[in-house]
N, C-alpha and C positions, 0 to 999 in steps of 0.2 A: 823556588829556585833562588837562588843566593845572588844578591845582588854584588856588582861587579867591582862597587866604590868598597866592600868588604875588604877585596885582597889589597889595594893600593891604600888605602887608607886605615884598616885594621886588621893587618897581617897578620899581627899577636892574636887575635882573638881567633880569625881563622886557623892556624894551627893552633891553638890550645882546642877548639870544638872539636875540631877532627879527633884529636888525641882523645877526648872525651867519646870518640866513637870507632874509638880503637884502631885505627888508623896507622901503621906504622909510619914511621919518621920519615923513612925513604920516599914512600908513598905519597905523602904532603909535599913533600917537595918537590916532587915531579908532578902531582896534578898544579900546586900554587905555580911553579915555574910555567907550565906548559899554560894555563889560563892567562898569566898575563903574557908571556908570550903571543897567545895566539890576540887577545887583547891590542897590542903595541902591533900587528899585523894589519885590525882591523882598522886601527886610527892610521895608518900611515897609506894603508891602500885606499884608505876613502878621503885621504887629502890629498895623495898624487891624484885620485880619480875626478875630485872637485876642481882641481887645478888644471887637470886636464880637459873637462867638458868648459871650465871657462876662457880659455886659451882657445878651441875650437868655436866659439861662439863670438869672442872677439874678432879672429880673422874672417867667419862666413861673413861677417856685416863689412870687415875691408873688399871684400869678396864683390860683394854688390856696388861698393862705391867703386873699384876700378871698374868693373865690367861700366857702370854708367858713363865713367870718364873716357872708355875705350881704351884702356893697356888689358887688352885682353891677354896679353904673355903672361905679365905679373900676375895679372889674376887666375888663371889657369896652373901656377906653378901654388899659389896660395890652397888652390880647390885639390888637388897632390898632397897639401900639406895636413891640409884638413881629414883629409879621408886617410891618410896616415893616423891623426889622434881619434877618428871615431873608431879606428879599428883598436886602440891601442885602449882606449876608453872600454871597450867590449871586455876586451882581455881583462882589464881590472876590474871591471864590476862582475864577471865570472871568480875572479879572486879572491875578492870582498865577500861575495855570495859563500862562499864557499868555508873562509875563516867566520863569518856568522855562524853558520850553521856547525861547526867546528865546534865553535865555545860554545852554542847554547846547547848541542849534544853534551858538552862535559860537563856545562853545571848544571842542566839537567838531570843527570843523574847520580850528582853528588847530595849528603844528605842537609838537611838545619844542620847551626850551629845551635847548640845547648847553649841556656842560658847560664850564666856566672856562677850559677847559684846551684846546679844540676850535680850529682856527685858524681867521680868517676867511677866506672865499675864495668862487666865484661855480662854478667847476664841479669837474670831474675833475682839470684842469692845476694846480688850486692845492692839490689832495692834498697829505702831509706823505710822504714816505719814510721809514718809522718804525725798518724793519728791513731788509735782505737778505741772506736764506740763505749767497749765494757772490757775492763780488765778477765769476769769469768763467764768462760762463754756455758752456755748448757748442754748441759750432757741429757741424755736419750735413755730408756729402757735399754737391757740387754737386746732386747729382740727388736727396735727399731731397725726401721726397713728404710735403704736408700731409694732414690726416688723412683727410679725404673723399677722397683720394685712395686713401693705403693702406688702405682702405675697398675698393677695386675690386681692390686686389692681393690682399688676403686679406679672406675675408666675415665683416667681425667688426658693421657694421652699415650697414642697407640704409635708404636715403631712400628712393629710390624707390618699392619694397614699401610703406614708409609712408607716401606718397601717394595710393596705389592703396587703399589698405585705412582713409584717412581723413582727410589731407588731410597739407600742408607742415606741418613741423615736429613728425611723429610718428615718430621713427624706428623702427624693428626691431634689434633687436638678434639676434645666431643663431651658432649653433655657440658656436667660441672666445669668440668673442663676449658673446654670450649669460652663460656662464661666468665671465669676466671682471665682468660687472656684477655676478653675483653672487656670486662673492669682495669684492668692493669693499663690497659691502652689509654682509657679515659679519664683514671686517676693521673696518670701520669698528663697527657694533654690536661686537665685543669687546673693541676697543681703549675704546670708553663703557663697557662693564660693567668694567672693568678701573681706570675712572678713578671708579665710584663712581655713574654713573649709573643709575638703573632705567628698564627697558626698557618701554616703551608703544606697543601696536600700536593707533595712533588709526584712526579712522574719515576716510576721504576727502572726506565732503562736512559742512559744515556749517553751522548755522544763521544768520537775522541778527546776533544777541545774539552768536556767539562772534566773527562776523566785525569788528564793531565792538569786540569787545570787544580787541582785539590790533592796532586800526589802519585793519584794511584797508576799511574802510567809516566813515566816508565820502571816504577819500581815493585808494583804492586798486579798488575796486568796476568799473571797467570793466575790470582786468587779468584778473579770475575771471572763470571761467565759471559762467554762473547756470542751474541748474535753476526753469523757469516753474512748473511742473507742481506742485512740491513746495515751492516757496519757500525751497529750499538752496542754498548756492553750492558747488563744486571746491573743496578746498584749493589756494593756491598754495604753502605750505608746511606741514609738519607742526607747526612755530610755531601754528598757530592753535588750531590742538582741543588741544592739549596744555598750552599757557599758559590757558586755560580751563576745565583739570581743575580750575583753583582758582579759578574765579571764584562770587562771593559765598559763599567760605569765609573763618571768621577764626581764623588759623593761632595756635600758642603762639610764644615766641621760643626754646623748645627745638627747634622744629620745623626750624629752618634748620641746614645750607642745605638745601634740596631739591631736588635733579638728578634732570630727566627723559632719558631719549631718546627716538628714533625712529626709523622709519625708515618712508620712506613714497612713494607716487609725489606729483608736484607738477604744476600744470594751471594756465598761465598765458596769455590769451588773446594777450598784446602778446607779438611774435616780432620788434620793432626793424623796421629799414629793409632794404635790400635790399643786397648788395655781399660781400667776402670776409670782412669780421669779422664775418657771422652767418654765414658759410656753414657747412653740415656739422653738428656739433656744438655750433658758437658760440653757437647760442641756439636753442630750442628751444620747444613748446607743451607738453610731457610732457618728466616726468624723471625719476630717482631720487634720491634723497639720504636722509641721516641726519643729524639735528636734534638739536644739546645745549640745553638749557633751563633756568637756573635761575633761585630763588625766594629772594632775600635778608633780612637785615636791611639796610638803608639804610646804617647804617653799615659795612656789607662788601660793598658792591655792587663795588666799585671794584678789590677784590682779586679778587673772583671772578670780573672782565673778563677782568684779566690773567690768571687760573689758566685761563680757558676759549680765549685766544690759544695758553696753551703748547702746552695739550691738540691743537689744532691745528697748530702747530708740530712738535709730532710724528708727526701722522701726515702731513705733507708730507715731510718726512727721511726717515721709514721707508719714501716711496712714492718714494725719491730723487730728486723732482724740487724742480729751482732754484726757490724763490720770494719774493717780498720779501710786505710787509706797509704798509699804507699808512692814516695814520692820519686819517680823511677831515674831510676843511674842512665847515663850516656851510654852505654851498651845496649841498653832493654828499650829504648825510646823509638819509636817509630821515625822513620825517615824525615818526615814534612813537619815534627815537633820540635820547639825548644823548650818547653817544660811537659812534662808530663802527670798527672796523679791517676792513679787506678784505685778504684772501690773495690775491695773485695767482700762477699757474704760469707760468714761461716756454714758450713755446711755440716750439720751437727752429727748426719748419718754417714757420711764418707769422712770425716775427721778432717775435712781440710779445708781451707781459702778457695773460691771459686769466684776469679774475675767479674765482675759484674758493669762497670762504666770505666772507661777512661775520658780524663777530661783533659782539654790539651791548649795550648797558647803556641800557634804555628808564626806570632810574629810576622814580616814582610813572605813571609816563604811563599803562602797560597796567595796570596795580592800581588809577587813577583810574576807568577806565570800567570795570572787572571788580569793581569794589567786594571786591578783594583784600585783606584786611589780615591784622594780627596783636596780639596782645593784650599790650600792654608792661607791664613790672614794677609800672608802677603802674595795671593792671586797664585803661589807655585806649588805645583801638585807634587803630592808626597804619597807612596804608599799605607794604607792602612796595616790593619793589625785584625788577622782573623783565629777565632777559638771554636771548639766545639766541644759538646760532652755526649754522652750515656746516661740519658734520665727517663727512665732505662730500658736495655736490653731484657725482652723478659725469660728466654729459657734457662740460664743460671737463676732469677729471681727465684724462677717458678721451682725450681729444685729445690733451692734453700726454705721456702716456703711449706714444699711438702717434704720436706725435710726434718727442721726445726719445731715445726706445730703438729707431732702427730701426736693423738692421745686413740685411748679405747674407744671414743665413737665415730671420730674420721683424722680430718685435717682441720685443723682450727684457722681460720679467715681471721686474719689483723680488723682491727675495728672501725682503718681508714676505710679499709675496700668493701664491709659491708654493704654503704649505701649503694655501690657498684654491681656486687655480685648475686644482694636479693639472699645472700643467705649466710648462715654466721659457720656451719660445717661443709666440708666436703669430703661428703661418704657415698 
């Protein structure tokens, strides 16, 4: 959520983000007017309303001292006057109530401002090319097989099964299979414990307060799946309960940085349209992955973007697959981000880029509605600075993996995951 010293103090930046997120002009200026509008609402109804409960608190005590003197007239015409401002006192704190709830509806559901530095742009095609691994990526046999394919040559995971057992876009994983995920789970949790983060085995479903607290409500809430029953939702990523272990804590500045991980399953109801780039793998309702998270000062959010790409960087080389990095435009940037990077895997048998981690610097935005801070040198609490990444999601991994490495006697296993999976093919 966008804090409010934004519009009054950096107007300019708040319209330029917006415009970075394609915003028309008119638009801007009727939520910027309507914000501080309802703003200069809230500050004037809450200093008639303080003015007003101090006025009625001054006369109850003249209230007491005539009744003791005995001008019960005066007093009596006093206690008329009073009960006049508690009534009126009501009325404005129903008003107050009311413009609260007004602005924090709007700037709740407005999005970050992109950082300075973010390019303008309208979708995907206007992304920035930030980085890539290898100039020539590898080309495949005529007859390599995409992965839902090599799926049917060797049973490393079943759709089907996963239809039967609960609908489109739950797969099975089995045997090799099976194994393979979870080597991936473990490499990737060691390579986090290895880089400094502590390990959190979050809970899968959670409440309103955390969900809003990280984004996804109110902009993201039809992608979860919601529990009626219980009033929880699915995670769609371990991001949520985990960047919520600190909400309405106020941390010291000796505290940072703070790295969490995770690892966790993820439940996302939107499974995309229909055709070969969701097929198999591509996109999914259930997943697994492993989530980095960290908890800055403000002034090192920006390094610790870059320190949480490397970390990623690394486990893509060690999992020898091609991939570049892309550093996404104001259009393509999720809601709750001011910076963005997306890892993509090449994917050698479908010829194309296949998302695999977005790593992200949300700035005060998730510490705004988490009432996250920390307590500066001079005793005044200041919001942090919260990131997350994709180290990593494994069903694109797992694609490009059996993608990339097929030869004539299976699937060839990278030589980090060996010590993982107990075996160097999977056939």
């Amino acid at each position: 959520m966008l804090q409010l010293a934004f519009f009054r103090e950096q107007k300019d930046r708040v319209v330029t983000g917006l415009k970075k997120r394609n915003w028309a002009d008119d638009a801007i200026e009727n939520t910027v007017n309507t914000v501080l509008s309802l703003d200069d609402k809230r500050r004037s109804t809450q200093t008639e309303l303080d003015a007003t409960l101090a006025e009625g608190k001054v006369l109850s005590k003249k209230i007491g001292d005539l009744m003791k003197s005995g001008n019960h007239t005066e007093g009596a015409a006093l206690k008329a006057k009073v009960a006049e401002l508690k009534e009126k006192s009501q009325t404005l704190e129903t008003q107050l109530d009311e413009a609260i709830k007004s602005l924090d509806d709007l700037l709740l559901s407005m999005p970050n401002l992109p950082h300075d530095t973010v390019p303008f742009g309208k979708s995907a095609d206007d992304n920035e090319v930030w980085f890539i691994a290898q100039d020539q990526l590898p080309e495949l046999s005529a007859d390599a097989l995409p992965h839902w394919e090599v799926s049917h040559k060797y049973p490393v995971f079943d759709l089907e099964l996963g239809v039967k057992l609960t609908g489109g876009g739950f797969p099975v994983f089995r045997g090799k299979g099976a194994k393979l995920v979870r080597a991936l789970i473990q490499f990737f949790l060691d390579e986090a414990a290895a880089a400094g983060y502590e390990e959190i085995v979050p809970p899968l479903m959670v409440n309103e307060a955390s969900a809003r607290g990280t984004g996804q409500i109110p902009d993201k809430e039809g992608q979860m799946y919601y529990i009626t029953a219980d009033d929880l939702y699915m995670i769609p990523t371990a991001e949520v309960p985990v960047t919520n272990i600190l909400r309405d804590v106020i941390l010291s500045e000796k505290d940072f940085p703070i790295r969490y991980c995770a690892y966790s399953q993820c439940f996302r109801r939107e499974a995309g349209s229909y055709g070969a780039h969701v097929r198999g793998l591509n996109r999914v309702h259930q997943f697994d992955k492993v989530e980095i998270v960290q908890f800055t000062h403000p002034e090192k959010s920006y390094e610790a973007l870059l320190d949480m790409v490397e970390h990623v960087k690394g486990l893509m080389s060690k999992l020898e697959l091609p991939y570049r990095i892309l550093k996404l435009c104001g259009g393509d940037m999720g809601n709750a981000s001011a910076m963005t990077f997306d890892f993509e895997a090449w994917s050698a048998a479908q010829k194309r880029w296949l998302e695999v981690s977005s790593v992200s610097n949300f700035e005060t935005f998730q510490a705004n509605r988490m009432k996250c801070r920390y307590r500066d040198a001079n005793g005044k609490t200041q919001l942090v600075h919260t990131l997350n990444g994709s180290a990593l999601a494994l069903p694109r991994i797992i694609a490009a993996l059996l993608e990339n490495n097929q030869t004539t006697e299976g699937v060839r296993i990278p030589k980090a995951l060996i010590p993982y999976t107990k075996f160097e093919i999977l056939d």
